[in-house]
PDB file of N, CA, C and O in Angstrom:
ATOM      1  N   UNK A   1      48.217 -34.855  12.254  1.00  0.00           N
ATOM      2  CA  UNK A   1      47.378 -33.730  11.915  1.00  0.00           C
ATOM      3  C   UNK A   1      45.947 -34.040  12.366  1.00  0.00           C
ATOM      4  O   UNK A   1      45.561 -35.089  11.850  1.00  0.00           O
ATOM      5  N   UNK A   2      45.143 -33.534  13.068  1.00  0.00           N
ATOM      6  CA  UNK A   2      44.155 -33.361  13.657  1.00  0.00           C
ATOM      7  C   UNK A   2      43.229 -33.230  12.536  1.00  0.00           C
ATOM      8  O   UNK A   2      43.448 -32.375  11.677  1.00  0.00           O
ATOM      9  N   UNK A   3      42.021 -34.144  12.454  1.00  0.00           N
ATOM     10  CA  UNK A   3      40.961 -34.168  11.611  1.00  0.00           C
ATOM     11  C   UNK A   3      39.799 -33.018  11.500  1.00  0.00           C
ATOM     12  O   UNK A   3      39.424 -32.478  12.541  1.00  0.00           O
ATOM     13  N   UNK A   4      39.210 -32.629  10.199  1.00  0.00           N
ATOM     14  CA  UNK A   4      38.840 -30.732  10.290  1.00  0.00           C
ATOM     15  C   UNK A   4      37.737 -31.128  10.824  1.00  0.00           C
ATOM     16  O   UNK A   4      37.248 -32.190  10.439  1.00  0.00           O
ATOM     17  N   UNK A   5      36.946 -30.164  12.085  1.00  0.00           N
ATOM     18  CA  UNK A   5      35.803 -30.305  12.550  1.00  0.00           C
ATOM     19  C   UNK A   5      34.303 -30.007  11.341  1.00  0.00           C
ATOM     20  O   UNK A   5      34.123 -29.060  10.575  1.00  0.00           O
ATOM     21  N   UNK A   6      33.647 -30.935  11.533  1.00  0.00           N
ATOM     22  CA  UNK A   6      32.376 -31.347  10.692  1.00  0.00           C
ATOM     23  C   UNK A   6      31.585 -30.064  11.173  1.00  0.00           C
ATOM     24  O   UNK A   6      31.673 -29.490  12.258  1.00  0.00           O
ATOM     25  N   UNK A   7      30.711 -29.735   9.973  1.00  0.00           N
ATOM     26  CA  UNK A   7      30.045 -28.701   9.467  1.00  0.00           C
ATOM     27  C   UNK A   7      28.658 -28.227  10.879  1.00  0.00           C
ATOM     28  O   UNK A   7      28.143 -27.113  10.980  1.00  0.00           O
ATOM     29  N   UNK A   8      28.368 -29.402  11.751  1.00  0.00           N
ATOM     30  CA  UNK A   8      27.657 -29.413  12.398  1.00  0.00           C
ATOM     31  C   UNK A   8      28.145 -29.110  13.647  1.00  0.00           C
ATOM     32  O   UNK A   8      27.434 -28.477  14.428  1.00  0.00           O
ATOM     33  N   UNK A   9      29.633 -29.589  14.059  1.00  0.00           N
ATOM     34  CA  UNK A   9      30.760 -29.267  15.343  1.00  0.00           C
ATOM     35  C   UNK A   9      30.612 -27.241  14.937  1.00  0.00           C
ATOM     36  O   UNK A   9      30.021 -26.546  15.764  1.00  0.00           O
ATOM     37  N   UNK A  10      31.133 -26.663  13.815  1.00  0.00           N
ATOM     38  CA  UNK A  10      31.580 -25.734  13.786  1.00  0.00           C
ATOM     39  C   UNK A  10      30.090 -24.532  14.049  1.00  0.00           C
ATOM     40  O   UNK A  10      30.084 -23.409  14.552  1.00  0.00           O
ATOM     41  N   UNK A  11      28.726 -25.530  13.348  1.00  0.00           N
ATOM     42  CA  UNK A  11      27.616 -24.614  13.588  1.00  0.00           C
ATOM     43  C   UNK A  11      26.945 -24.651  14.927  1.00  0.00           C
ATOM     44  O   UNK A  11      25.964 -23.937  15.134  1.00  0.00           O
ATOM     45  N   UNK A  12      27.519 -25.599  16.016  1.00  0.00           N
ATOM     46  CA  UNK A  12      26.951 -25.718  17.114  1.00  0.00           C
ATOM     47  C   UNK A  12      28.208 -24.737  17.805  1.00  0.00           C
ATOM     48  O   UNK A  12      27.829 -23.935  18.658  1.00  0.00           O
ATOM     49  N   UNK A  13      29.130 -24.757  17.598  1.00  0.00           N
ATOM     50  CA  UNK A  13      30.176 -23.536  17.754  1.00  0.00           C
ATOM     51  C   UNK A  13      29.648 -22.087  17.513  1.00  0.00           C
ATOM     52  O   UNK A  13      29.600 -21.241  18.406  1.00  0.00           O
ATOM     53  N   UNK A  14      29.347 -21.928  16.520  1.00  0.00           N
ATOM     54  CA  UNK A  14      28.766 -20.380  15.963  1.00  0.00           C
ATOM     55  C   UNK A  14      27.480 -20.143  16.984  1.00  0.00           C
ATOM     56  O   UNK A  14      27.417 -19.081  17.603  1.00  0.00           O
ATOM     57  N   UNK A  15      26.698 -20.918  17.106  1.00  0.00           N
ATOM     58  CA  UNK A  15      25.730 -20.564  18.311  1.00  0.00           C
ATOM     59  C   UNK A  15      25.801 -20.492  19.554  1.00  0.00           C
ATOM     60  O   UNK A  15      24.920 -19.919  20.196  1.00  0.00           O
ATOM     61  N   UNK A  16      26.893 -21.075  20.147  1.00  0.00           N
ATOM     62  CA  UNK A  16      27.742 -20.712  21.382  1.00  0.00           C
ATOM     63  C   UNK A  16      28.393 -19.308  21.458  1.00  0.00           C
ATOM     64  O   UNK A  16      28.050 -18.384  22.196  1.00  0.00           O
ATOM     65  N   UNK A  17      29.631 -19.334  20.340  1.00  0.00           N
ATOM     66  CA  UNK A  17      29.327 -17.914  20.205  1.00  0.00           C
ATOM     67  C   UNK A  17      28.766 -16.731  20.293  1.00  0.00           C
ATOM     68  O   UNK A  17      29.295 -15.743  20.803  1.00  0.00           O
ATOM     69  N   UNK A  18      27.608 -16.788  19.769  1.00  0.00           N
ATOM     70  CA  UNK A  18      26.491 -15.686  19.753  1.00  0.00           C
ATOM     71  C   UNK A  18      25.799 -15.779  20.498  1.00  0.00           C
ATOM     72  O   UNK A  18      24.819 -15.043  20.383  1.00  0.00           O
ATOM     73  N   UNK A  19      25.854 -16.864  21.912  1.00  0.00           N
ATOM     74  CA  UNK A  19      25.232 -16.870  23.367  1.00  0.00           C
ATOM     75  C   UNK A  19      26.005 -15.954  24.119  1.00  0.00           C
ATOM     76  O   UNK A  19      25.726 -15.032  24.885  1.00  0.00           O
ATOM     77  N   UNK A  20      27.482 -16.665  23.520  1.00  0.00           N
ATOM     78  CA  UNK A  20      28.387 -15.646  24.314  1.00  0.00           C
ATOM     79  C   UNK A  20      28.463 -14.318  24.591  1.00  0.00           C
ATOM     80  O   UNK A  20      28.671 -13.698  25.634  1.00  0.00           O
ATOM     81  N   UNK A  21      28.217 -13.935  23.256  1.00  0.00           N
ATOM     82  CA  UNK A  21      28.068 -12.211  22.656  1.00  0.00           C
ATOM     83  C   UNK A  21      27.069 -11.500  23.366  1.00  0.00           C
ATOM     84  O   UNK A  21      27.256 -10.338  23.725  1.00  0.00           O
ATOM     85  N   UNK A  22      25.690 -12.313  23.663  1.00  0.00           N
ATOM     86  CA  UNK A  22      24.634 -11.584  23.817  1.00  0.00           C
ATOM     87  C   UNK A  22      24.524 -11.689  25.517  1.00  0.00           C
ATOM     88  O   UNK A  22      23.823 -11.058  26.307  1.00  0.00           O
ATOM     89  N   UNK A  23      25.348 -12.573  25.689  1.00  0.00           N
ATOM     90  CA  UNK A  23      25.539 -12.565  27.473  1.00  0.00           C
ATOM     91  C   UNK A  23      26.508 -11.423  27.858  1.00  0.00           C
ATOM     92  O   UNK A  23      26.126 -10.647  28.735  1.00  0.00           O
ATOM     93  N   UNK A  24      27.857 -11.218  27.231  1.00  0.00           N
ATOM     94  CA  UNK A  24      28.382 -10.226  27.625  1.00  0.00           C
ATOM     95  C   UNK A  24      28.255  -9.058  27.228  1.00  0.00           C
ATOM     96  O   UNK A  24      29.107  -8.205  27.473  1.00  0.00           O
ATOM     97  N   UNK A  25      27.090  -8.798  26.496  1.00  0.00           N
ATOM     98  CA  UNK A  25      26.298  -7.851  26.157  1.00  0.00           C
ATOM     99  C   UNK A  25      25.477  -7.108  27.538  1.00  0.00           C
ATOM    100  O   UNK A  25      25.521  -6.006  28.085  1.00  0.00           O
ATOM    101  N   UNK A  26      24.729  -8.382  27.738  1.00  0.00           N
ATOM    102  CA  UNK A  26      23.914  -7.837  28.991  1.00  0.00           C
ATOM    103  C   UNK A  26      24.929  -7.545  29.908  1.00  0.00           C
ATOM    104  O   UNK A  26      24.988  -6.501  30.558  1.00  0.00           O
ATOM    105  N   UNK A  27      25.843  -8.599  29.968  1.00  0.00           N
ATOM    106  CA  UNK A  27      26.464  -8.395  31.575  1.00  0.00           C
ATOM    107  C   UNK A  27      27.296  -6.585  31.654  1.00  0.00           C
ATOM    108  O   UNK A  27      27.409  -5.736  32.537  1.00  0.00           O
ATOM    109  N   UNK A  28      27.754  -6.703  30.089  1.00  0.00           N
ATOM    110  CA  UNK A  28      27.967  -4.922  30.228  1.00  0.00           C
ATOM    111  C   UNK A  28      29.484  -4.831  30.269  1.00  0.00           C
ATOM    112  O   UNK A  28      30.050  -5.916  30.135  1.00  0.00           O
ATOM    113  N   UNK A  29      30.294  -3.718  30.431  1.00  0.00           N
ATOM    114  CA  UNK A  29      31.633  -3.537  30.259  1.00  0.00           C
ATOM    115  C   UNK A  29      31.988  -3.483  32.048  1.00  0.00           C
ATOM    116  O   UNK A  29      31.406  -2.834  32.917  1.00  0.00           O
ATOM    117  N   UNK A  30      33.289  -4.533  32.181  1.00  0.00           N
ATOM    118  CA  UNK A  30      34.069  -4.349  33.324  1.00  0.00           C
ATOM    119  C   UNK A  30      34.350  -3.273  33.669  1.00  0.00           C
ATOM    120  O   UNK A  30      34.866  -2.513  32.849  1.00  0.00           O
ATOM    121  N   UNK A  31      34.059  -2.772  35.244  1.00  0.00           N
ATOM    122  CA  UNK A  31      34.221  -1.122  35.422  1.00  0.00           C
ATOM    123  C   UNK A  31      35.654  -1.418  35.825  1.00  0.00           C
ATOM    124  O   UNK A  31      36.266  -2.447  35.541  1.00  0.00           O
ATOM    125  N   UNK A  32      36.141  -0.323  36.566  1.00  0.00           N
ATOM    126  CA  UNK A  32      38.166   0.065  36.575  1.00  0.00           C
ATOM    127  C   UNK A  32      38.068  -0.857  37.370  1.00  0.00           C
ATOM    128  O   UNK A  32      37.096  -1.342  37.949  1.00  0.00           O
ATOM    129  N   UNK A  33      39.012  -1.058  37.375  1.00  0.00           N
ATOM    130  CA  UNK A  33      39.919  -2.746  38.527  1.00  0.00           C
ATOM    131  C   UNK A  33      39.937  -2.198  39.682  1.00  0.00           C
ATOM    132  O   UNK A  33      40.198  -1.047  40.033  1.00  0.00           O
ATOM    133  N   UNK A  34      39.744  -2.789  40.045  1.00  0.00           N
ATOM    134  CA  UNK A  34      39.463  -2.947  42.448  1.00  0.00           C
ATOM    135  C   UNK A  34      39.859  -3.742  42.727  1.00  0.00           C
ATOM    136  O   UNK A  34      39.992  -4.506  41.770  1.00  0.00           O
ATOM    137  N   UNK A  35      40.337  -4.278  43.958  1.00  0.00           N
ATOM    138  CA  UNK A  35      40.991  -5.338  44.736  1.00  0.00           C
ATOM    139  C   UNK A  35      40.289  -6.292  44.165  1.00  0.00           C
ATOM    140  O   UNK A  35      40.660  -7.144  43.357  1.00  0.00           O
ATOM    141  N   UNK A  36      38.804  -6.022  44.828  1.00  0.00           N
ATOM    142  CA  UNK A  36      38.054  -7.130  44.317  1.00  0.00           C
ATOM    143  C   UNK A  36      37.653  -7.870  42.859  1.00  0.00           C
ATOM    144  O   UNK A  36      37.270  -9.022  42.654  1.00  0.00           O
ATOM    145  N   UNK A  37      37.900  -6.714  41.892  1.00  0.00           N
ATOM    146  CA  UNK A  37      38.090  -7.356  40.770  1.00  0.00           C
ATOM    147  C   UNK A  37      38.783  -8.161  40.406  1.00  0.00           C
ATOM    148  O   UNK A  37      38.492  -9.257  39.928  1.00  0.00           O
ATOM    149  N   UNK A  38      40.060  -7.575  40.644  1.00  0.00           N
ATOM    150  CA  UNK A  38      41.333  -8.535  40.391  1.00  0.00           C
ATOM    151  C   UNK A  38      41.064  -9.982  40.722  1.00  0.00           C
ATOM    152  O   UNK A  38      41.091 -10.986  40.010  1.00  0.00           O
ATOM    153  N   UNK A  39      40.721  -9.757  42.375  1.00  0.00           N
ATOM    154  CA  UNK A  39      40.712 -11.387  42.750  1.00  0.00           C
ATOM    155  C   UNK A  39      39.677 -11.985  41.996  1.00  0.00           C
ATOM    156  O   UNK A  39      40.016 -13.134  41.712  1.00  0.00           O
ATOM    157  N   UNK A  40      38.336 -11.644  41.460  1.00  0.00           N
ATOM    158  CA  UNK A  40      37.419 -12.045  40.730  1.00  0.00           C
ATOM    159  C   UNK A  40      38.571 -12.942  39.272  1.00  0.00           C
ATOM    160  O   UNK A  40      38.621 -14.073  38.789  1.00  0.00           O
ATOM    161  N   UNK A  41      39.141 -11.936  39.109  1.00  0.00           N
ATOM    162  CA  UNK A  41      39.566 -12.165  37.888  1.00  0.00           C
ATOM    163  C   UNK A  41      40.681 -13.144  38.563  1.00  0.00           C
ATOM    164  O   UNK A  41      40.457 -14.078  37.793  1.00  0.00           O
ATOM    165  N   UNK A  42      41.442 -13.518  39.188  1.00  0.00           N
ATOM    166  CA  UNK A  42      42.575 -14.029  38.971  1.00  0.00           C
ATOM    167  C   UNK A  42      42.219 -15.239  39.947  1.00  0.00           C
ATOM    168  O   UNK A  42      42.795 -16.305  39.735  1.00  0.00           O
ATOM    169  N   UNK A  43      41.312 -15.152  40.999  1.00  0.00           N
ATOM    170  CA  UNK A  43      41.292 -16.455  42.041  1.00  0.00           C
ATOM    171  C   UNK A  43      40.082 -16.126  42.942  1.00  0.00           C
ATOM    172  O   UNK A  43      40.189 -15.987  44.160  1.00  0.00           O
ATOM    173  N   UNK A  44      38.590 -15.978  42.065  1.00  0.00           N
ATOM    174  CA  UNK A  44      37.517 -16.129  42.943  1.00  0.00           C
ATOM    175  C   UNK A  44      37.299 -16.965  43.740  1.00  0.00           C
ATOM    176  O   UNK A  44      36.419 -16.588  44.514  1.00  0.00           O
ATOM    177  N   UNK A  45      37.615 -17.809  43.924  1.00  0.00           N
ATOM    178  CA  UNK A  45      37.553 -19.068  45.106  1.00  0.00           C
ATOM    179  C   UNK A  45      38.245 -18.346  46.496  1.00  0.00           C
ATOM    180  O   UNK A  45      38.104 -18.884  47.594  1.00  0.00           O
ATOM    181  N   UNK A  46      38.966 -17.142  46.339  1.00  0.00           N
ATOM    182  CA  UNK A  46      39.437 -16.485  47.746  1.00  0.00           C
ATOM    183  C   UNK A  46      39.109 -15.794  47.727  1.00  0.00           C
ATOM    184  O   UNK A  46      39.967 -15.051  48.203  1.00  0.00           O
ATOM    185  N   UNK A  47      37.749 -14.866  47.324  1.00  0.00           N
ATOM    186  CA  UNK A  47      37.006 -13.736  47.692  1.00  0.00           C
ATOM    187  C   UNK A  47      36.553 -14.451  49.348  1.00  0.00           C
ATOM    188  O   UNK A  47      36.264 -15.552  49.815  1.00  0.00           O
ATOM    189  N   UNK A  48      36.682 -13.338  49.712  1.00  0.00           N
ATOM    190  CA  UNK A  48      36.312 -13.812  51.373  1.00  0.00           C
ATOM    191  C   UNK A  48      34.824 -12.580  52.087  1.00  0.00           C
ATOM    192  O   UNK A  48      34.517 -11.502  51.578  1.00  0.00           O
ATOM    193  N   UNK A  49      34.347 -13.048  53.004  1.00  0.00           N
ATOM    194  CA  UNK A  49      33.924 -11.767  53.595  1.00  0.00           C
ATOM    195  C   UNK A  49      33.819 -10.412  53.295  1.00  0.00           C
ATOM    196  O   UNK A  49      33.127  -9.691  52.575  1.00  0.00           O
ATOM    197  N   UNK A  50      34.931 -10.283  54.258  1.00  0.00           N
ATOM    198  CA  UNK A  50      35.524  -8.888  53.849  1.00  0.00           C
ATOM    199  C   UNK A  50      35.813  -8.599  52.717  1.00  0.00           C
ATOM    200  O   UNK A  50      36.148  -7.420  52.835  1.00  0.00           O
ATOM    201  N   UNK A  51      35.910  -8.839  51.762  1.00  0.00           N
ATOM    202  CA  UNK A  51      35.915  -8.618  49.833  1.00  0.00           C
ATOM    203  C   UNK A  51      34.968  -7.949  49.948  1.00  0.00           C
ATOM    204  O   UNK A  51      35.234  -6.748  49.908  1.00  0.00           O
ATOM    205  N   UNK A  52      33.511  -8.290  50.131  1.00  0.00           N
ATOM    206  CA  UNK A  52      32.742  -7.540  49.629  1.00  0.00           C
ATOM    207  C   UNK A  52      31.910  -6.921  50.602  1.00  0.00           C
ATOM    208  O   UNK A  52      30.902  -6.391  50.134  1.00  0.00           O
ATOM    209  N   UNK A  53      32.057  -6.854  51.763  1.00  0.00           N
ATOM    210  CA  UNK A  53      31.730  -5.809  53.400  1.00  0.00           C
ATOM    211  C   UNK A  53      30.942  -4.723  52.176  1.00  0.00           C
ATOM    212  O   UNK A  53      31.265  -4.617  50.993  1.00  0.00           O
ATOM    213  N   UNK A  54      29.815  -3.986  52.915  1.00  0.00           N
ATOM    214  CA  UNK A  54      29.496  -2.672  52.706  1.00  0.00           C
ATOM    215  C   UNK A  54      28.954  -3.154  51.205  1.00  0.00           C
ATOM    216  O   UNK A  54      28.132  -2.376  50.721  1.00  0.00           O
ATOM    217  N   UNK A  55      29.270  -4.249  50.442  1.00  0.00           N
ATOM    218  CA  UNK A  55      28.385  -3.779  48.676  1.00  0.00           C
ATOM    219  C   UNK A  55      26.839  -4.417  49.211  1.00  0.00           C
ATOM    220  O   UNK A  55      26.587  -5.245  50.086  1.00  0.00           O
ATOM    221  N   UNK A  56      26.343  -3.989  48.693  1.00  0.00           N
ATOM    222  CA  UNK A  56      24.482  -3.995  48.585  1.00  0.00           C
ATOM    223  C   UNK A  56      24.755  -5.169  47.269  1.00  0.00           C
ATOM    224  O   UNK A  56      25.792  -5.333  46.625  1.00  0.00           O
ATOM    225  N   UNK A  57      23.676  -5.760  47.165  1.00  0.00           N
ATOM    226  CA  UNK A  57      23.945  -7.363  46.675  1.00  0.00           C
ATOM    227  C   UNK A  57      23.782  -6.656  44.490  1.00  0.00           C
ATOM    228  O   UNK A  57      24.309  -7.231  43.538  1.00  0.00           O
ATOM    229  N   UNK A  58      23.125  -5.676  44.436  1.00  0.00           N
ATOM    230  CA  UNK A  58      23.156  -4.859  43.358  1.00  0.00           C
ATOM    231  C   UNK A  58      24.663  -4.690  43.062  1.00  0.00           C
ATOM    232  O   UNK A  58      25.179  -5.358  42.167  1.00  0.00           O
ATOM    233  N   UNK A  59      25.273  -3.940  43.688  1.00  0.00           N
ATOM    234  CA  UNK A  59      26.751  -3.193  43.336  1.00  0.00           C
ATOM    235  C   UNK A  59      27.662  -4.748  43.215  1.00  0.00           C
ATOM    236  O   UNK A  59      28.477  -4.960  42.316  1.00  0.00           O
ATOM    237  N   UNK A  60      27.303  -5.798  44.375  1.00  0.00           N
ATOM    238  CA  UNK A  60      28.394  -6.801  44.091  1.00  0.00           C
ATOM    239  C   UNK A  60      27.993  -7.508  42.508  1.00  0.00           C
ATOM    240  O   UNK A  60      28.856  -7.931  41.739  1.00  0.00           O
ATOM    241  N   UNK A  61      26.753  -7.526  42.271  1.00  0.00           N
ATOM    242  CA  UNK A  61      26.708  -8.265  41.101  1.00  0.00           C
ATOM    243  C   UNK A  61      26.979  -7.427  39.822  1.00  0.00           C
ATOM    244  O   UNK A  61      27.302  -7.895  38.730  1.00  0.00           O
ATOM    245  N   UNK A  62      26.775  -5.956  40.163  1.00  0.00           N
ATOM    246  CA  UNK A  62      27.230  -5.263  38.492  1.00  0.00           C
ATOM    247  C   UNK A  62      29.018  -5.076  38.812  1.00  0.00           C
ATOM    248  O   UNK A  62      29.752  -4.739  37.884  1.00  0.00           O
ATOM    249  N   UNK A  63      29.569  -5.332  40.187  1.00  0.00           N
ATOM    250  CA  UNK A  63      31.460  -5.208  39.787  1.00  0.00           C
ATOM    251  C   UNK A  63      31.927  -6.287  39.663  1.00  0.00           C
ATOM    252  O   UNK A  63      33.131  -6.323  39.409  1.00  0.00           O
ATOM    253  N   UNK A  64      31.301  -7.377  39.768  1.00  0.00           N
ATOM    254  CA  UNK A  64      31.831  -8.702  39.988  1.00  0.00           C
ATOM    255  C   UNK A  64      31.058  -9.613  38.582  1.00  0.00           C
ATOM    256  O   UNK A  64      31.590 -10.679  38.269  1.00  0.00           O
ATOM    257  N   UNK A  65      29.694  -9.088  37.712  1.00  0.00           N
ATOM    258  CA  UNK A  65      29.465 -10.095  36.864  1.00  0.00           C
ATOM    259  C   UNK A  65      30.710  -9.750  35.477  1.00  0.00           C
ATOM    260  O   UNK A  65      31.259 -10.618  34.798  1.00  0.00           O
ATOM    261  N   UNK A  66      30.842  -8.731  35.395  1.00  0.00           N
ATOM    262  CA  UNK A  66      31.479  -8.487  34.115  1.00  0.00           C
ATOM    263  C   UNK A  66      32.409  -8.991  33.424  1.00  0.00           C
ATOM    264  O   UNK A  66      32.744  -9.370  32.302  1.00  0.00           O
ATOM    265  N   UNK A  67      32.919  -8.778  35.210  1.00  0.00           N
ATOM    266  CA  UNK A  67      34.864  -9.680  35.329  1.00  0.00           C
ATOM    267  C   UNK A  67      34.729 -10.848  34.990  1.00  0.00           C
ATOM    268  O   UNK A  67      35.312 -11.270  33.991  1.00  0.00           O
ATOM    269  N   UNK A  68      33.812 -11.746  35.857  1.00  0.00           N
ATOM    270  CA  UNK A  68      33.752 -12.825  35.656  1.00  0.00           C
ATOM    271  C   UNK A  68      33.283 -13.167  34.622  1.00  0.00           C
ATOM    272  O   UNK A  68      33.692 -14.326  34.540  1.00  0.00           O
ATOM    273  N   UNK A  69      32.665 -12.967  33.697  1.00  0.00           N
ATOM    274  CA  UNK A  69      32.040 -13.288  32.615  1.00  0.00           C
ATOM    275  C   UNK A  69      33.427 -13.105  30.966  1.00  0.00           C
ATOM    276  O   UNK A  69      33.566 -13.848  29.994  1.00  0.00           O
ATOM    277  N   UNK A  70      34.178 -11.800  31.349  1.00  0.00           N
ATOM    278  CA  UNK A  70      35.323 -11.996  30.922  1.00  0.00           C
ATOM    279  C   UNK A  70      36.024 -12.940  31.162  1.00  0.00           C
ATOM    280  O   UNK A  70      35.960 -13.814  30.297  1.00  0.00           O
ATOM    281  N   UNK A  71      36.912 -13.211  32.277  1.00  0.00           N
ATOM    282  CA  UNK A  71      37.847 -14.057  33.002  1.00  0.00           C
ATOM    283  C   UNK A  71      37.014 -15.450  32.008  1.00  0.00           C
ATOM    284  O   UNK A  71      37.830 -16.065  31.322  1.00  0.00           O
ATOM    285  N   UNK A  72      35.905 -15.831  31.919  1.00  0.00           N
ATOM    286  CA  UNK A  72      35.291 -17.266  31.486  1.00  0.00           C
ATOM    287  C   UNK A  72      35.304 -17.120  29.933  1.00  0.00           C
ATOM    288  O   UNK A  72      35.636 -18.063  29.215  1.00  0.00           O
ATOM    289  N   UNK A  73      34.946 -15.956  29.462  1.00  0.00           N
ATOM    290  CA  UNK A  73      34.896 -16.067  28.089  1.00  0.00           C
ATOM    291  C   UNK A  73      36.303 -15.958  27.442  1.00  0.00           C
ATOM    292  O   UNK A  73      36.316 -16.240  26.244  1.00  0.00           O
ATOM    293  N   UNK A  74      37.603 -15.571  28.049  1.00  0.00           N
ATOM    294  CA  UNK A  74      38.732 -15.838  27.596  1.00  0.00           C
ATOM    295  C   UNK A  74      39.489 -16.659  27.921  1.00  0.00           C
ATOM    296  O   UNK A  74      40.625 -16.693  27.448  1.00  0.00           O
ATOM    297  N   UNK A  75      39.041 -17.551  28.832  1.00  0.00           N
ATOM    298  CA  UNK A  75      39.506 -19.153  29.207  1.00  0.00           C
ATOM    299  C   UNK A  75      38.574 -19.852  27.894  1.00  0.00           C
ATOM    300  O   UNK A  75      39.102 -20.654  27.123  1.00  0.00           O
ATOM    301  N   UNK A  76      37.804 -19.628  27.822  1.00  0.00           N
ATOM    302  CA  UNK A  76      36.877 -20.254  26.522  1.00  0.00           C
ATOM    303  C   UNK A  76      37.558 -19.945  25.277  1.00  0.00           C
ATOM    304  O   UNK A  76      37.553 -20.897  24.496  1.00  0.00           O
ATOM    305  N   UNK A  77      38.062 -19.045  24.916  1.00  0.00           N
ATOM    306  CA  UNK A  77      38.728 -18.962  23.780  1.00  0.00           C
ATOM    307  C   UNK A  77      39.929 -19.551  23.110  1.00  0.00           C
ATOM    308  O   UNK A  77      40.305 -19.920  21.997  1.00  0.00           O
ATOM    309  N   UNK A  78      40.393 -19.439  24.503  1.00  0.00           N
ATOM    310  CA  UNK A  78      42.198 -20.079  24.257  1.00  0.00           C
ATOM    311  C   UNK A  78      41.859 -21.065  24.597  1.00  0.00           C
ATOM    312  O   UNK A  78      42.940 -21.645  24.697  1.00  0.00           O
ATOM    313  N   UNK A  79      40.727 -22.137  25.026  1.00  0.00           N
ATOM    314  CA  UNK A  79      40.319 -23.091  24.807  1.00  0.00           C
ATOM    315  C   UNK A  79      39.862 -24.066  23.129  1.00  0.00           C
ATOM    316  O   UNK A  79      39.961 -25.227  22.732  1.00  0.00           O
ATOM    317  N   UNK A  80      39.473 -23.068  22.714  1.00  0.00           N
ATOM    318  CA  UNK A  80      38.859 -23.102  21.219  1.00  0.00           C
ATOM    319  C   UNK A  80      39.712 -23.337  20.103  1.00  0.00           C
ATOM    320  O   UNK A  80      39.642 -23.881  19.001  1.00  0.00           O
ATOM    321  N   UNK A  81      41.017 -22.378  21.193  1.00  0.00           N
ATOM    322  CA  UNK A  81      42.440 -22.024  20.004  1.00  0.00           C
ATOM    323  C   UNK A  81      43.209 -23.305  20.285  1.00  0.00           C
ATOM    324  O   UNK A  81      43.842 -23.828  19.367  1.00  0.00           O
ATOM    325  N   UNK A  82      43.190 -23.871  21.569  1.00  0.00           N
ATOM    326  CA  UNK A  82      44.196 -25.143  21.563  1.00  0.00           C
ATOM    327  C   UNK A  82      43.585 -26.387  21.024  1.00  0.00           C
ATOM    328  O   UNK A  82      44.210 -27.439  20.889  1.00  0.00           O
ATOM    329  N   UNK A  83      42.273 -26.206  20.708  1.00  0.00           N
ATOM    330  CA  UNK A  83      41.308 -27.175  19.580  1.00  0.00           C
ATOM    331  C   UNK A  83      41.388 -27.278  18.418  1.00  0.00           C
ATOM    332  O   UNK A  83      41.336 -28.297  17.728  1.00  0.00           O
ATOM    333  N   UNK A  84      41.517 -26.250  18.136  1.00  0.00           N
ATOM    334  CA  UNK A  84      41.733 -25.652  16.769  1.00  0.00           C
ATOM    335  C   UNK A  84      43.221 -26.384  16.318  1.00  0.00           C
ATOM    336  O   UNK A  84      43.335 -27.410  15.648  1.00  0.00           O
ATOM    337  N   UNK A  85      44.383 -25.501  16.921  1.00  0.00           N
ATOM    338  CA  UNK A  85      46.042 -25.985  17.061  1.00  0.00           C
ATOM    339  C   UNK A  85      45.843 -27.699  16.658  1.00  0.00           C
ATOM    340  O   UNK A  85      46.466 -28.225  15.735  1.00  0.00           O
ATOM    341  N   UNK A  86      44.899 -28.401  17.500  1.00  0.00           N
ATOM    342  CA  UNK A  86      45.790 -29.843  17.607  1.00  0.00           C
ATOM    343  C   UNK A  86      46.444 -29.963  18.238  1.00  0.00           C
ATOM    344  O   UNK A  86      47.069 -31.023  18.285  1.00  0.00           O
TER     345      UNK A  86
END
């Protein structure tokens, strides 16, 4: 059985948290899924070129921060949860 995390582990947790919150706050809600989202979401390391041809560096960063900021904050979670588990 895995030993309970100390009062100071769980409050340096709660403020991560609420970095989290207020980042995907700004970054804003993921607009509808696009090619390019997907790959954002599933294997940004192969966005290529042509992925993002024609976006103005504005449009790539409001379709592409959201995702990504999702895609990281729910690898972070089920991170938290297999900590938690033991």
């Amino acid at each position: 059985m895995p030993e309970p995390l100390d009062a100071e582990v769980l409050l340096r947790r709660e403020h991560r948290t609420v970095l989290w919150q207020a980042i995907g706050e700004a970054a804003g809600p993921a607009g509808e899924e696009t090619p390019l989202t997907a790959k954002v979401r599933a294997a940004a390391w192969k966005i290529v070129d042509a992925d993002v041809a024609g976006l103005s560096a504005d449009e790539l960063y409001e379709a592409v921060l959201p995702v990504a900021f999702a895609a990281a904050d729910k690898k972070r979670r089920r991170a938290y949860e297999a900590i938690d588990a033991g």
